[in-house]
Each structure stands twice: as C-alpha cells, then as structure tokens.
N, CA and C of each residue as an Amber inpcrd file, in Angstrom:
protein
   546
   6.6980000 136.0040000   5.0820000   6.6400000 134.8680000   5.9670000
   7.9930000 134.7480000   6.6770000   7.8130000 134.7370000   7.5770000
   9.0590000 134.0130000   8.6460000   9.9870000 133.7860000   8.6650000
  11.2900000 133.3010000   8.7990000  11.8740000 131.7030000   8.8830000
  11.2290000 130.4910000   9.6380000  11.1040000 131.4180000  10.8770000
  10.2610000 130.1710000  11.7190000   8.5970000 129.9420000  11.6100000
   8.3560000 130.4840000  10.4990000   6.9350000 130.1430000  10.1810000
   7.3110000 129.0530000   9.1350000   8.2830000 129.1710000   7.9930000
   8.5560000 128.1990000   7.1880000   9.4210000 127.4760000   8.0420000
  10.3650000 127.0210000   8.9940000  10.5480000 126.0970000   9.5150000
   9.5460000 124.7820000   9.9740000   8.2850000 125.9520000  10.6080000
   7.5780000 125.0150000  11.3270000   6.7060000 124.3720000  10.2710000
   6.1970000 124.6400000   8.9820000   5.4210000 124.5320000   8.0750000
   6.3490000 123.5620000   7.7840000   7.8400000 122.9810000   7.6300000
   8.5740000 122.1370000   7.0780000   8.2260000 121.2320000   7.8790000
   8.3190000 120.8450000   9.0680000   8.2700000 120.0390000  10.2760000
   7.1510000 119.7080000  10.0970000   6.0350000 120.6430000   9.9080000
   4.7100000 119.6770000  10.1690000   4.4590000 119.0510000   8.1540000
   4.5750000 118.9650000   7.3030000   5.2540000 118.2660000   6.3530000
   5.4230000 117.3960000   6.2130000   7.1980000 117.3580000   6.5870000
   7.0600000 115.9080000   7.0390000   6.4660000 115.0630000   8.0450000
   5.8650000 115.7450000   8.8870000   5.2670000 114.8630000   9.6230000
   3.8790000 114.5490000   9.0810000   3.3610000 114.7900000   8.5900000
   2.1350000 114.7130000   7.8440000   2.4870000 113.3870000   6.6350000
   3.6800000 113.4470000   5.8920000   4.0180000 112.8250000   4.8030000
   4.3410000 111.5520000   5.8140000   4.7810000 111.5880000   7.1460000
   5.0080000 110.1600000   7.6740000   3.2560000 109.5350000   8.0410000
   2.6660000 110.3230000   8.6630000   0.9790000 109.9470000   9.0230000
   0.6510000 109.3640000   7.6080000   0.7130000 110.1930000   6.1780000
   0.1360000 108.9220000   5.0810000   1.0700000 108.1300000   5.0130000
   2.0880000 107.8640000   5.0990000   3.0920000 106.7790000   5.1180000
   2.1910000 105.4650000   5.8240000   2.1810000 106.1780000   7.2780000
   1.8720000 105.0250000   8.4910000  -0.0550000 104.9030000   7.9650000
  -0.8100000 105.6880000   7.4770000  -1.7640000 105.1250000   6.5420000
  -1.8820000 104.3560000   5.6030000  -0.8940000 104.0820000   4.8120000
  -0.9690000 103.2950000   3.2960000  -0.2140000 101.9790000   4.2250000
   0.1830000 101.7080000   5.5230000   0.8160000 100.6150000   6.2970000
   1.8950000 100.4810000   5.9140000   2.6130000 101.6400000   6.0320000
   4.3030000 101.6020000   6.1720000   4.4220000 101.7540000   7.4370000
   4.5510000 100.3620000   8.6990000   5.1660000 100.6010000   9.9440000
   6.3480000 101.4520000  10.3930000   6.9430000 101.4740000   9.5130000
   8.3420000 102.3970000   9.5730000   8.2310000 103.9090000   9.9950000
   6.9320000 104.2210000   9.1280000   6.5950000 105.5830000   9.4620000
   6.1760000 105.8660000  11.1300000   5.5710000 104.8290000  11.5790000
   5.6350000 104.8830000  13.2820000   6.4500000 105.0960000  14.1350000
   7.7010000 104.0500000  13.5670000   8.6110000 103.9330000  14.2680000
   9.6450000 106.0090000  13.9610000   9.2900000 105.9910000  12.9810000
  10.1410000 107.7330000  12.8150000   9.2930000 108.4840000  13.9710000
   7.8150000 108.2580000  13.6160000   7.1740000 109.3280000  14.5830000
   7.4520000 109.6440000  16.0500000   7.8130000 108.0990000  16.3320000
   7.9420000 107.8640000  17.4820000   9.3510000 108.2860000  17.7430000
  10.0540000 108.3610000  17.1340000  11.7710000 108.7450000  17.2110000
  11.2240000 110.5100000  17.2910000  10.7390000 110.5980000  16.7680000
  10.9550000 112.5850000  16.5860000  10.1040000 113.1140000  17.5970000
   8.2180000 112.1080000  18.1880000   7.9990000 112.9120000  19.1870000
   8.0450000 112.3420000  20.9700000   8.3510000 111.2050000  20.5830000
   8.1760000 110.6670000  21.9330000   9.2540000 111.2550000  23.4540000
  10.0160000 112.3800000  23.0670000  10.0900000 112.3650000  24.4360000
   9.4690000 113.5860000  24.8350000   8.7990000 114.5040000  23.5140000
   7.6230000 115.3240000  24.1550000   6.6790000 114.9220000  24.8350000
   6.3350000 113.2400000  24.1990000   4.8070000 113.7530000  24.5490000
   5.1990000 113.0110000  26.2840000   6.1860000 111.5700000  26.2250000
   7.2050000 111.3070000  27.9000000   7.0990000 112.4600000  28.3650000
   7.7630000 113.3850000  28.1430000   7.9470000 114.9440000  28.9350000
   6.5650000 115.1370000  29.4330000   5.8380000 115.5970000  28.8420000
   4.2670000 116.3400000  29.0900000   3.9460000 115.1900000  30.0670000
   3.7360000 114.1750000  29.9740000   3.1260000 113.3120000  30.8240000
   4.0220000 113.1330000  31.9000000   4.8720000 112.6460000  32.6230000
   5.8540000 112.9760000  33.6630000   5.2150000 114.3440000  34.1630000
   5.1630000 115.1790000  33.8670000   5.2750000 116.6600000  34.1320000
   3.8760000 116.6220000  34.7670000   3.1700000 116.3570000  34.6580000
   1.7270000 115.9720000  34.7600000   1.4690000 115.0650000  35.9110000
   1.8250000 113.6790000  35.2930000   1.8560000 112.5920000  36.2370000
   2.9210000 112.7140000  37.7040000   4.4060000 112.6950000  37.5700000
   5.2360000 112.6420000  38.3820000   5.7140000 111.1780000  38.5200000
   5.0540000 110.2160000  37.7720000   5.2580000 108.9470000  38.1360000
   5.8070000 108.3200000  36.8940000   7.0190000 107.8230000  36.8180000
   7.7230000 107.4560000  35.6480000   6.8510000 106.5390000  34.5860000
   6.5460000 105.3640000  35.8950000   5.8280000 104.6590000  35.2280000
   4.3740000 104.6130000  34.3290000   3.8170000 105.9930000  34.8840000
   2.3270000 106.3600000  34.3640000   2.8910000 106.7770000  33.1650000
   3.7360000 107.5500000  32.9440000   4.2730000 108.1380000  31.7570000
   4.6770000 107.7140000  30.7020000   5.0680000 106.2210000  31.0450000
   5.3040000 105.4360000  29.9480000   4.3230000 104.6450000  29.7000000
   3.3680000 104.7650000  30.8050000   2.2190000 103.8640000  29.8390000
   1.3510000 105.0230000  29.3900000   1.5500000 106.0480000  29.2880000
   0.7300000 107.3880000  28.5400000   1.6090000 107.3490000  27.1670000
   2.8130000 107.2280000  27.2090000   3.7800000 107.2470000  25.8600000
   3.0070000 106.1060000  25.1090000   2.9490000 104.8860000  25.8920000
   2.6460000 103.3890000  24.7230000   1.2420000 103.8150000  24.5870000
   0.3080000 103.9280000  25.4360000  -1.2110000 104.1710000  24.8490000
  -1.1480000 105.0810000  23.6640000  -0.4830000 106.2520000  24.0430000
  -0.9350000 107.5150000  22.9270000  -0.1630000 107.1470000  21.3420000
   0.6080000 106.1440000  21.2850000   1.1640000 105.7530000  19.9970000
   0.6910000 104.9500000  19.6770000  -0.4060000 103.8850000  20.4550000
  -0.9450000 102.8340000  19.6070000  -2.3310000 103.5590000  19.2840000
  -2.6250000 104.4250000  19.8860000  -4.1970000 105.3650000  19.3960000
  -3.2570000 105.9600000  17.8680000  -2.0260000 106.1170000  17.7480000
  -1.4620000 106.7110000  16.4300000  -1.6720000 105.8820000  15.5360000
  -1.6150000 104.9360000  15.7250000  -1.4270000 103.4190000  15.0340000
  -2.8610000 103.4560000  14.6020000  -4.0190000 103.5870000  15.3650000
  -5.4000000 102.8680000  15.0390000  -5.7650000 104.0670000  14.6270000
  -5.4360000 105.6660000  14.2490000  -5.9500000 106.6380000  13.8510000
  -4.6240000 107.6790000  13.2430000  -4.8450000 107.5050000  12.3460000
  -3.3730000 107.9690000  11.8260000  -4.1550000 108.5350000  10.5310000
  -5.4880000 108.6080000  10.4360000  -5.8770000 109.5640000   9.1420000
  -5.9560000 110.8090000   9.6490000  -6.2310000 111.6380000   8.6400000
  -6.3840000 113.0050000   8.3810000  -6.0710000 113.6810000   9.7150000
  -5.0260000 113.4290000  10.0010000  -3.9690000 114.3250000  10.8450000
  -3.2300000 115.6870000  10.1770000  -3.4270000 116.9370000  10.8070000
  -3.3110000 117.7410000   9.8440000  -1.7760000 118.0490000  10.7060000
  -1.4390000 117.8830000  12.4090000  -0.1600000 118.5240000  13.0640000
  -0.0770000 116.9660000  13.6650000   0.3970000 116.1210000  13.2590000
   0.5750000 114.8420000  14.2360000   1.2510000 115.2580000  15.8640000
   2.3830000 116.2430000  15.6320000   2.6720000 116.5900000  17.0540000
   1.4590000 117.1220000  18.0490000   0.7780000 118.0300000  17.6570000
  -0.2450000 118.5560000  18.2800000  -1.2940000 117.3690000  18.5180000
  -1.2170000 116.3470000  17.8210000  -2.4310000 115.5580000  18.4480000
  -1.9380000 114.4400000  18.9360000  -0.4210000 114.2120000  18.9900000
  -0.0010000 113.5380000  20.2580000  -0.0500000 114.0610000  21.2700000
   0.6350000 115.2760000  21.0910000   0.8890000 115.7310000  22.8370000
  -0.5920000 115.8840000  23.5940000  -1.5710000 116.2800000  22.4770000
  -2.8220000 116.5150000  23.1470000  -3.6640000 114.9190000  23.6260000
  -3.2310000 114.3770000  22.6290000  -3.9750000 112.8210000  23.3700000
  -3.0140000 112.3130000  24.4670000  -1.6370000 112.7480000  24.9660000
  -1.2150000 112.5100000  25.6370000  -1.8600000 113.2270000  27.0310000
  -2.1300000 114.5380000  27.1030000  -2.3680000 114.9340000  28.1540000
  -4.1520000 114.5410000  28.7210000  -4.5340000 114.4710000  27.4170000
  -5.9800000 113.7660000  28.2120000  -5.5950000 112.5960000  28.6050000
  -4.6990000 111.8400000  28.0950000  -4.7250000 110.2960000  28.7170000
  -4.1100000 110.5150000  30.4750000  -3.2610000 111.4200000  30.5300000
  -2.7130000 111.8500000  31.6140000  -3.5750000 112.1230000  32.4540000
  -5.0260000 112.8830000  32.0530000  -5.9530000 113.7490000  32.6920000
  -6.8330000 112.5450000  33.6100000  -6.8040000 111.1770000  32.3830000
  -7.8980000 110.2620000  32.7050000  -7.0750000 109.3330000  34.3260000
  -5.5240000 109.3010000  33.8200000  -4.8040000 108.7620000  35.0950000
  -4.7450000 109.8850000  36.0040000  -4.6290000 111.1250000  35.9350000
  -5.1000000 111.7640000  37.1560000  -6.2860000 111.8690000  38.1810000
  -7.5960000 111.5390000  37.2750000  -9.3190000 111.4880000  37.8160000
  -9.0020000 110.0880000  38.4730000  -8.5790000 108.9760000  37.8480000
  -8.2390000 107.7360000  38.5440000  -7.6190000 107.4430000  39.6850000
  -6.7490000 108.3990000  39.9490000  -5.8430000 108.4570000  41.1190000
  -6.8440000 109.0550000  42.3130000  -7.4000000 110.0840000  41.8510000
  -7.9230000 110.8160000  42.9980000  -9.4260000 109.9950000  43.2680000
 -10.0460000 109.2190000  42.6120000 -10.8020000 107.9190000  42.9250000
  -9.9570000 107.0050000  43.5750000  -9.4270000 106.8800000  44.0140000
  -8.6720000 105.5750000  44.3050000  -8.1620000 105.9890000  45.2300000
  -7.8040000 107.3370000  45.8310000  -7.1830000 108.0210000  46.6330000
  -6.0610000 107.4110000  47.9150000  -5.0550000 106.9440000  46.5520000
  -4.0560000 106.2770000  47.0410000  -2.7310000 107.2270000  47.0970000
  -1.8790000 106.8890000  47.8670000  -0.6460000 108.2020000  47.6860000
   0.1430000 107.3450000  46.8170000   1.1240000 108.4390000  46.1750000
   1.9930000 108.0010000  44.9090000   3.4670000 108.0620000  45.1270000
   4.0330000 107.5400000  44.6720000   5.6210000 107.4230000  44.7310000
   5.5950000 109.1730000  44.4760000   7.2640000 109.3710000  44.4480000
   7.7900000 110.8540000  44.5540000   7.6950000 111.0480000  42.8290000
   7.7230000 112.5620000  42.6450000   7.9000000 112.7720000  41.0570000
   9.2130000 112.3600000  40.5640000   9.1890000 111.5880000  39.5530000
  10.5670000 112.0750000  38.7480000  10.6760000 113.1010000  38.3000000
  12.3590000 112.5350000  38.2130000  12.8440000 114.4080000  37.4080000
  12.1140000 114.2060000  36.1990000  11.8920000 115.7390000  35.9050000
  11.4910000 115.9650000  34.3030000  12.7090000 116.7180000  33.5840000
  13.7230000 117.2380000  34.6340000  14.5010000 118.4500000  33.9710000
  15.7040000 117.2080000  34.3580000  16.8620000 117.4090000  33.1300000
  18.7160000 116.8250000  32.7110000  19.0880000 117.5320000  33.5920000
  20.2460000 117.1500000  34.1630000  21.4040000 118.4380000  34.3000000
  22.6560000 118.1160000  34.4510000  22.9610000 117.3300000  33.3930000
  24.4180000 116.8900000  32.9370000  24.9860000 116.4600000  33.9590000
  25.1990000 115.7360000  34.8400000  25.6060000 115.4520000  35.9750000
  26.4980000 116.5930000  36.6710000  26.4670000 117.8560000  36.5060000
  26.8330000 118.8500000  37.2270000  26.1340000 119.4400000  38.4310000
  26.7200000 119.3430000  39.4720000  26.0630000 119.3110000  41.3710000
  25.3050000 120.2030000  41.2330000  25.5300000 121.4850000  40.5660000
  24.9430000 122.6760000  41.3710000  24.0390000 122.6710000  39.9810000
  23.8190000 122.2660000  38.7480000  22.8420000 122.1370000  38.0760000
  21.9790000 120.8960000  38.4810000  21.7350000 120.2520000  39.0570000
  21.5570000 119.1950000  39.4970000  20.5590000 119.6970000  40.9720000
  21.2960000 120.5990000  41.6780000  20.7680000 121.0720000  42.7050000
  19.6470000 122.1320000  42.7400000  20.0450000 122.7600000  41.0770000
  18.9550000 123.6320000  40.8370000  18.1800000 122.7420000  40.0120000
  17.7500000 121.6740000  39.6930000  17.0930000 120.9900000  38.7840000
  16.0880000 120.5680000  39.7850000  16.0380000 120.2540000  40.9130000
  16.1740000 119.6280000  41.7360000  14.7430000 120.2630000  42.7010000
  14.9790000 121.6860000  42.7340000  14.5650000 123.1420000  42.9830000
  13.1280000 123.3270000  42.1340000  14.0830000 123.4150000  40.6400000
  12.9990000 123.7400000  40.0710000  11.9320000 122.6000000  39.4230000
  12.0770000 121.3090000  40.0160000  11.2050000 120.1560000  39.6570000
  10.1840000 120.2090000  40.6180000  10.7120000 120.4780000  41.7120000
   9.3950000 120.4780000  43.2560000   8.3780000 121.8780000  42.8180000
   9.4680000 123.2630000  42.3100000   8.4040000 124.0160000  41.9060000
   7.6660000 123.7700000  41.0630000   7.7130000 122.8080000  40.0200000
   7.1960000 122.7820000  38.8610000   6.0130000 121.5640000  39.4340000
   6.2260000 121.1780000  40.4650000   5.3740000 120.0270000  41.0700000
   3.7840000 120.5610000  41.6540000   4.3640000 121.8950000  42.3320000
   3.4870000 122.9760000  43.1990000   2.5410000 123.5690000  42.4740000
   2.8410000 123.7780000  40.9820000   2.6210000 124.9760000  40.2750000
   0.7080000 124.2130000  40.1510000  -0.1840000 124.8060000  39.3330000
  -1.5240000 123.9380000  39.2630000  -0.9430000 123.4580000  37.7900000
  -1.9980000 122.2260000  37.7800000  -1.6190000 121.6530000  36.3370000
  -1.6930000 122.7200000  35.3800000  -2.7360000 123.5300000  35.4340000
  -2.5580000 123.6740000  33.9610000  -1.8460000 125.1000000  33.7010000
  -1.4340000 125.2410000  34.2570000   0.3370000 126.2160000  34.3420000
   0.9000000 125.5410000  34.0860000   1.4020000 124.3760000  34.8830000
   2.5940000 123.4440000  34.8150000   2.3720000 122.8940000  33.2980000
   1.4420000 122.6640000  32.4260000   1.7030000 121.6000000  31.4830000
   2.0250000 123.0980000  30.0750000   1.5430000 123.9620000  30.3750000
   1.3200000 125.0640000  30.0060000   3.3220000 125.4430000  29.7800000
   3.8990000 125.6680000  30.8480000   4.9810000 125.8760000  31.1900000
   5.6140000 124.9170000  30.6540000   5.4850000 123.6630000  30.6320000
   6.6400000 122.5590000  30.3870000   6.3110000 122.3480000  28.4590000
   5.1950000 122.7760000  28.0830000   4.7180000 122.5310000  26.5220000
   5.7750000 123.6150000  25.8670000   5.6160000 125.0790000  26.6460000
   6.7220000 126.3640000  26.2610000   8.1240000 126.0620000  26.2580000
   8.5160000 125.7100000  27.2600000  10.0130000 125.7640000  27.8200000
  10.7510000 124.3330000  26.8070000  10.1560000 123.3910000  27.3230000
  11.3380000 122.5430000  27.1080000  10.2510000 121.4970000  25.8240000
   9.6250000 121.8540000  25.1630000   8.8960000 121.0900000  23.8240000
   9.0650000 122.5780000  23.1480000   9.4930000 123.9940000  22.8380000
   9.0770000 125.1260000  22.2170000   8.1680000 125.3810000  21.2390000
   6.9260000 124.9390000  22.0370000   5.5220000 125.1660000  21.3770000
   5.4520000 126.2800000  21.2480000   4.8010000 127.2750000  20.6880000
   4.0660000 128.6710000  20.7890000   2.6770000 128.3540000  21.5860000
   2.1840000 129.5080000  21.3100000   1.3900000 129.9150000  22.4510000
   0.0540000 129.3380000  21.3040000  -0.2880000 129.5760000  20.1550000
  -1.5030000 129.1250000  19.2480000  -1.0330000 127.5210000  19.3080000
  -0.0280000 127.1860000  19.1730000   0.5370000 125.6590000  19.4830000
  -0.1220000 124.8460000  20.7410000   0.6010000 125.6160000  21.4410000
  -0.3090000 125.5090000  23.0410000  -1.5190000 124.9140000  23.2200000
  -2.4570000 126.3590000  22.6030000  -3.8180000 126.3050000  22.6680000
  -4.5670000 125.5180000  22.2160000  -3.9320000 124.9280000  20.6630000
  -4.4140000 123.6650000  20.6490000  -4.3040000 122.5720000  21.2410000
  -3.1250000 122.1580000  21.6860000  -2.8540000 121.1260000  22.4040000
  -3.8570000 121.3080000  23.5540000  -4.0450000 122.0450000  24.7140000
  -4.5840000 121.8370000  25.7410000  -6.1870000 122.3740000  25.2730000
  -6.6720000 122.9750000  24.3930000  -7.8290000 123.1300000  24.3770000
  -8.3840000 124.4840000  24.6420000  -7.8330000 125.3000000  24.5740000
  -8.2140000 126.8070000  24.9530000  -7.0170000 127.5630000  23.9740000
  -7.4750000 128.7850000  24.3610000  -7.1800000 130.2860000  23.3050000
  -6.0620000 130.5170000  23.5050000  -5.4410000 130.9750000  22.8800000
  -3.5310000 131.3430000  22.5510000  -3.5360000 132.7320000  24.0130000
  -4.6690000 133.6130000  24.3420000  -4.3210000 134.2360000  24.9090000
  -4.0990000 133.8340000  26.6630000  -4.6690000 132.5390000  26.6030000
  -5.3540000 131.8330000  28.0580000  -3.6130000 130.8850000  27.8830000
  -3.5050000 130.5530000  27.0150000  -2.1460000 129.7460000  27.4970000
  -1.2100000 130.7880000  27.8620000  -0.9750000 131.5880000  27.0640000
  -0.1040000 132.7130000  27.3380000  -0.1490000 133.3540000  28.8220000
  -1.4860000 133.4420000  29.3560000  -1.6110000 133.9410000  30.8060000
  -0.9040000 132.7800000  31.8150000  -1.5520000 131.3440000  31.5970000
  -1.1540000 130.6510000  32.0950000   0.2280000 130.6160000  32.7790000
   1.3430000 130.9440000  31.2720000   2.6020000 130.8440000  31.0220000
   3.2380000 131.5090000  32.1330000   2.4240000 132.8190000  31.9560000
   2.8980000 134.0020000  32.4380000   2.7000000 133.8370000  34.0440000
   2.1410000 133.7070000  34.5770000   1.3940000 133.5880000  35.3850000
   2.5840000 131.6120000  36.5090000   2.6190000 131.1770000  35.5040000
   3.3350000 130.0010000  35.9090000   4.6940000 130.3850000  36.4330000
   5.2730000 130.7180000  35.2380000   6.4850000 131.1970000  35.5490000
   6.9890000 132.4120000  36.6550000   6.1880000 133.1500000  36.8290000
   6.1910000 134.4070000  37.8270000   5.9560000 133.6550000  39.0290000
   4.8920000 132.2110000  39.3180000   5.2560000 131.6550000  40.7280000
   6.4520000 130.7240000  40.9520000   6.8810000 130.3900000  39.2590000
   7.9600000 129.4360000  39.6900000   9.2350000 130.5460000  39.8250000
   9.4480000 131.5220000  39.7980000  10.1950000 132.9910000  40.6180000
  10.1580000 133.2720000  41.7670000   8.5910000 132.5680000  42.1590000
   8.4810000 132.9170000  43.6950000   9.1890000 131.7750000  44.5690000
   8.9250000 130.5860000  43.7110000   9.1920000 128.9960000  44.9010000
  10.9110000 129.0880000  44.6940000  11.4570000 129.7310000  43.7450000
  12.9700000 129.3240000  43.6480000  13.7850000 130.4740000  43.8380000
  13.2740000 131.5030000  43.2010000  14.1160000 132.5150000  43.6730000
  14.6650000 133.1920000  42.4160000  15.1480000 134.0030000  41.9240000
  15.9040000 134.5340000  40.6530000  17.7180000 134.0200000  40.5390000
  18.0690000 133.5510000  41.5780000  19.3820000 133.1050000  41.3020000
  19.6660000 131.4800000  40.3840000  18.5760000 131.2220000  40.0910000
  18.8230000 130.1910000  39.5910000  18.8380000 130.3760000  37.9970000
C-alpha cells in the first residue's frame, strides 16, 4: 500500500469519525467539517457559478443538507463536493430559465498580491471561465482540491477514465486560451 493510499485512508477516518460525532449531536463535529472542507466545496462552486454570492449560498445549503444527513457517509468530502456541484447545477438550470445576465466571475485563483501573478491569475480565470463545465469543474476538483481521478468520478458522477479525459482535454484548451508562458 502506498503512502498516499494510507494518507488518504487517514483523512477519510477522521472524517468519518467527525460524521458519527455530528450523528450522536456533537455540533462541534460540523463546525470541524466545515473548517477542513469548506473552501473546496466554495472553490467548486465559484468555479462553476462565477458569482460569489451563489457560492456562498451553495456553501450554506450543502452544510445544512450535512446537518440533516450526516448518516452513513462513507467519504464526507466526496459527498460534499458532490452535493455541492448539483446544487450549483440546480442554480445554473435556474439562471438559464430566467435568462438574466450575471455579474462578472470572481476570482477562483490567490496570487499573493504579486502583479504579474495576479496578471496571470487573471488570464487563467477567463480561461477557466471558457472552458465547458464539465472540464472546468473536472480541472478545478484536480488542480487546486487534489482529488484523483476515481475521486473525481465520484464526485461528478462518471468513470475515472471520463474524468481523466475531461482533465486532459481541459487543460490542453486552457494551453490554448493562455499560452505556455504562464
């Protein structure tokens, strides 16, 4: 076995030992969960949405569905980020009913307040805007949450080899919109 097979087997552990925690009604255990995954599942939704504010009401929905279903969770991360992105999915079908235009994306990507990281952040947020969703959520689950690819697949609902294309496939256009110097 691994290291990073027993790493990740540690992680999901304790996170499992906090889900019966937050079952037997230790609130506390929420409040950890929420410390260790919430700016994945913020991330994924931003990345998705573009709209700060949708994102935080995808963060508060998908933790009080934690709250009212917190049994037999076998990866609590995996079934946040994944109830995060359907909740995302349901404010996306809503939008395009309503077919209203939306404020600009926020950033999803830091860049230490340094100009020219900042300028490439900047770059690669509009590409990451272009890309189709399910590259983009595909791409942002890899890169900056370091899901694997069977990780992935659960989260969004399809086969380790279909995220992996995705990935692949994402990243090779976000090469095209920015360029290799970045």
């Amino acid at each position: 076995m691994s290291v990073a097979t027993q790493v990740n087997r540690s992680v999901v552990s304790k996170a499992r030992h906090l889900t019966a925690r937050l079952e037997a009604g230790d609130v506390s255990a929420l409040a950890a969960l929420y410390d260790r995954y919430a700016v994945a599942v913020y991330r994924l939704a931003l990345a998705l949405l573009g709209r700060e504010a949708d994102a935080e009401d995808v963060l508060q929905d998908v933790f009080l569905g934690l709250l009212r279903r917190s049994r037999d969770l076998r990866d609590p991360r995996a079934y946040l980020l994944a109830a995060a992105r359907h909740r995302a999915i349901s404010i996306l079908r809503r939008r395009r009913r309503e077919t209203s235009q939306g404020d600009e994306p926020m950033p999803v990507l830091e860049n230490g307040g340094d100009p020219d990281q900042a300028v490439a952040a900047r770059q690669i947020e509009r590409a990451l805007g272009r890309l189709p969703a399910e590259q983009r959520e595909v791409v942002v689950l890899r890169i900056y949450e370091g899901l694997s690819f069977p990780e992935i697949a659960r989260v969004v609902r399809t086969n380790a080899n279909t995220a992996a294309s995705r990935y692949r496939y994402g990243v090779a256009r976000l090469r095209e919109l920015v360029g290799d110097d970045i």
